[in-house]
N, C-alpha and C positions, 0 to 999 in steps of 0.2 A: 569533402563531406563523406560519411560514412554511410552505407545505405543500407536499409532494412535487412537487404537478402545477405549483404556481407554479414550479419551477425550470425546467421542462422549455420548450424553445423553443416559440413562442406556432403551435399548429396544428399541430405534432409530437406524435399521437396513437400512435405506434407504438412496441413495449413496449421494445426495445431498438437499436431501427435508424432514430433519427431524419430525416428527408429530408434535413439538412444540420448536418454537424458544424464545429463552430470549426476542424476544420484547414481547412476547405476554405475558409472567407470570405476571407482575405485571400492566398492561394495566388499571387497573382502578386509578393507585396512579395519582393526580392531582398536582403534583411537577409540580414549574416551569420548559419550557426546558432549556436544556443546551446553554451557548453562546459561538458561534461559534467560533467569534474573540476571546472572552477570555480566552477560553480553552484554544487555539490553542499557545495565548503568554506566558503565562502561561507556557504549556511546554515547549513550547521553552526556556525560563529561565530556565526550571529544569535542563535541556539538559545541557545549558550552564554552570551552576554550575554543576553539577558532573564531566563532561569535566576537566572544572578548576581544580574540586580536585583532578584526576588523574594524569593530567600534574603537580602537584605540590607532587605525593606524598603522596596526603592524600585519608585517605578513605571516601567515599559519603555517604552520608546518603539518603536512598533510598524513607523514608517513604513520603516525599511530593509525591516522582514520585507516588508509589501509589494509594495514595490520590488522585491524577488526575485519572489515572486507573482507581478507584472505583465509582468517576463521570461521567465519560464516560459511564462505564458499565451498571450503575443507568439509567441512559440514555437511555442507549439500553434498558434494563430488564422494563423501564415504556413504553418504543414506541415513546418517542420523542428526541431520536436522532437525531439533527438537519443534512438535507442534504446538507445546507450549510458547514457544518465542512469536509463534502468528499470533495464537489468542493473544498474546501480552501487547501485541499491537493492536488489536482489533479493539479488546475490552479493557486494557489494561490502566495503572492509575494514571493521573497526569498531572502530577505534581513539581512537573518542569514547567518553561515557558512551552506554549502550544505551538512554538517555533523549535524546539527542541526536539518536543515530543513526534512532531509531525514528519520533520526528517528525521527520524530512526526509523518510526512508526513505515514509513515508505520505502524505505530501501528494505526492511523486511519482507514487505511486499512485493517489492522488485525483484528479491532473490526469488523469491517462491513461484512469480509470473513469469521470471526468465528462466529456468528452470521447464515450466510447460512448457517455455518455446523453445525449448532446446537446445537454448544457448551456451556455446563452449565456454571454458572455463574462463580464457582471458576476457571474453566479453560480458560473462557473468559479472565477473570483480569490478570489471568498468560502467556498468551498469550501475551494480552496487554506490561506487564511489561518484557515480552523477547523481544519483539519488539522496545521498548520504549530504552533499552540496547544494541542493537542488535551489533550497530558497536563500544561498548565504547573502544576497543584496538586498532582503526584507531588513537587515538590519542596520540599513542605513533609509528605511521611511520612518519618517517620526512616530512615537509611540502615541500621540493623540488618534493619528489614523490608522496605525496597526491594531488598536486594541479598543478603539471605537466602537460604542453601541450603538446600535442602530445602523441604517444606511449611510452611507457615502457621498458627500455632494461631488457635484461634478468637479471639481477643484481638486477634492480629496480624492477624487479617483483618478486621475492624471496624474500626480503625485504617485501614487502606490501603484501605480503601472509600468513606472519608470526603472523600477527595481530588478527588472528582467536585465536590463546593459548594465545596472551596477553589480549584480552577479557575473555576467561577461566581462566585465572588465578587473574584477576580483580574483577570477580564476585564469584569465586569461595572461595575468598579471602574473603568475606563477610559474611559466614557463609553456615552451610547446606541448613538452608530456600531456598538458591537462588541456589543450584544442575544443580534444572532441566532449570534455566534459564540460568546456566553457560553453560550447554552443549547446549543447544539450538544456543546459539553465536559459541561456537568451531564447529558446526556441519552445521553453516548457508549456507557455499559453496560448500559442498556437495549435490550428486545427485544424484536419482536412479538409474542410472546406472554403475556411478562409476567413471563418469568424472568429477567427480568435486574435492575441495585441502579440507584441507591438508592432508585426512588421505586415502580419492578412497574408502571412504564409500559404501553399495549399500542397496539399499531396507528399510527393516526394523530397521537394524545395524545407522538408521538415524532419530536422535532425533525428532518426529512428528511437533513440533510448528517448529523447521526447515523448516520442509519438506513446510512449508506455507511461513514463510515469507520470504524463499528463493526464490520462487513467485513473493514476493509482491516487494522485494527488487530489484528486478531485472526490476521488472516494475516501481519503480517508477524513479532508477536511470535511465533507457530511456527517460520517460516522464519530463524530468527535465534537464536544462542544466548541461554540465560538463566543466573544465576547457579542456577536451581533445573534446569535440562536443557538436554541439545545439543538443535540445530537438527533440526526433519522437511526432508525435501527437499519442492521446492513438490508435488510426486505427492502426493504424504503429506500435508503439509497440507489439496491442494484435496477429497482424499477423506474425511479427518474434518469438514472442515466443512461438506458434501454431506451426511454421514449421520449426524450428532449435531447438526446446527444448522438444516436446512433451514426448521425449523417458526418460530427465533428471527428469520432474516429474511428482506426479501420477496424473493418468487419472481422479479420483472422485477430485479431488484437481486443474484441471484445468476447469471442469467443475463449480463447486463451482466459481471458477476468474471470469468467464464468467457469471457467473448468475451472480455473485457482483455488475461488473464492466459492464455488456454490450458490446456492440459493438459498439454503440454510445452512448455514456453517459452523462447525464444532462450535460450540459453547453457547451457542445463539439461546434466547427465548422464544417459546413459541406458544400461543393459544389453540389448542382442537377444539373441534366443533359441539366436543361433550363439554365446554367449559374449562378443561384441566388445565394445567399449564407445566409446562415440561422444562430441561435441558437440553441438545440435541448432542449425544455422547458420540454419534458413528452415522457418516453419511455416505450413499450409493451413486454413482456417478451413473450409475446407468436408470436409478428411478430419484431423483432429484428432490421432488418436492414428499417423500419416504422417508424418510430418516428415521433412525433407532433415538428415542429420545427417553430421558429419566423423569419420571412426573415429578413433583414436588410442591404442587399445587393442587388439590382434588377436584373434581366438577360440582363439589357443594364447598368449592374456596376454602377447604381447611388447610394449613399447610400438614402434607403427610409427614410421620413419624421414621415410617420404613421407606426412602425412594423404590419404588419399582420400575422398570424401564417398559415400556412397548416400541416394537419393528411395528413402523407403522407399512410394512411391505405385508405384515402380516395380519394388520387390523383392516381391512379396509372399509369401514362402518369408519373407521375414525379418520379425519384430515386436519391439517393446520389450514385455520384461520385467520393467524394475525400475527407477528414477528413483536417482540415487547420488549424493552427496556428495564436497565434495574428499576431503574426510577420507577415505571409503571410494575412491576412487581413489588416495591415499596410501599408504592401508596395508599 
């Protein structure tokens, strides 16, 4: 097994502020940046064909996903990882299956949270490609229970929990190379503490790239609809999993989400206390809940003609009150 501190760059003893991050190693290469849209369908095709070859039986062939992987990381490791590719995860359409869309959606997230953590480049990409795999055993639970409204009975939930060893035995199935990313998938719903399936893991006994995109996964299926509820806006997400989960994972690991992700993060909706309703175009890592935001809604609900922006660093008469949704700015 692999363990947490082996990921972390060799003398990078610091919990979430490594000396030197993969953007910055190769910061002088003048490679085009990455395209946002393109990556993004891109994997999603890959997604969908490995998918296909499972339910039919056959074995994937992994090296395009990869290949995507390796551009991504490139990505990162030159500094122009486009910030368009998080938004696209964060807000973006979802006109795949929400099995599709959720492993992209997550291993983007994964580059960008291993990345704060410092992660060297091979472990970044390994990272990436556990992520990119994470749920490939959901597709073999039945579609009545994957895509089931409402709750779960206890039947149906024993059943869709068993998908954690048919991801292990999927990936494991492929050869040694993929071990550590077989266990990563058997280990994803596991939690420090020891509530979580199938096996009431705890601690260390808990594959490290688990221990992250169990995180990430859990964040993004919130922020994203489900056949069983709409979407939290990311506010609302990062606060339930802050005060119902703190104890299932680690403390430098939810710190890390927080740095990633923000509290209000690029493209977010927000309401101020004047009524208005903004954008959030540029955020400060040193005043958080501040952000530079574009109005677009005025405090007498007209939608404005000209966006104007406010530093809310430098209004301080004004604050956010409420993280909103398209949908609640639609309606």
């Amino acid at each position: 097994m692999v363990r947490f501190s082996d990921l972390e760059n060799k003398g990078a003893n610091k919990e979430v502020e490594p000396e030197s991050s993969v953007l910055e190693e190769l910061s002088e290469d003048q490679s085009p940046p990455l395209d946002a849209s393109d990556w993004y369908q891109r994997a999603c095709r890959f997604v969908e064909g490995v998918f296909g070859k499972v339910r039919s039986n056959e074995t994937p062939n992994l090296s395009e996903g990869e290949d995507l992987i390796e551009e991504i990381v490139q990505a990162c490791v030159r500094g122009n990882v486009p910030q368009e590719l998080l938004i696209k995860a964060q807000y973006g359409d979802e006109t795949n299956s929400f099995l599709t869309n959720k492993a992209v959606n997550v291993t983007v997230f994964a580059i960008f949270m291993g990345d704060t953590l410092g992660l060297p480049k091979e472990r970044l990409a390994e990272l990436g490609l556990a992520a990119l795999l994470h749920d490939i055993g959901k597709i073999r639970v039945p579609e009545e229970i994957l895509y089931k409204e409402g709750s779960l009975r206890d039947d149906e939930l024993a059943v869709l929990r068993k998908y954690p060893h048919d991801s292990f035995e999927i990936l494991q199935g492929l050869g040694e190379k993929y071990h550590n990313i077989a266990e990563c998938a058997l280990h994803l719903n596991e939690r420090l503490d020891g509530s979580g399936f199938p096996q009431g893991l705890q601690g260390e006994a808990i594959n490290p790239y688990a221990r992250i995109i169990g995180i990430l996964e859990l964040y993004e299926a919130m922020t994203h609809n489900r056949p069983q509820r709409q979407k939290f806006t990311h506010f609302e997400a990062v606060k339930e999993i802050i005060k119902t989960k703190k104890d299932a994972f680690q403390r430098e690991l939810l710190k890390a989400f927080l740095k990633t992700f923000g509290i209000f993060p690029l493209h977010c909706l927000v309401k101020l206390n004047s009524g208005a309703i903004g954008r959030v175009i540029q955020t400060y890592e040193e005043q958080p809940l501040r952000p530079n935001i574009e109005i677009i809604v005025d405090a007498q609900e007209r939608r404005v003609k000209v966006p104007r922006t406010i530093d809310l660093r430098e209004q301080q008469v004004l604050y956010i009150i409420d993280a909103l949704t398209e949908e609640n700015l639609n309606a």
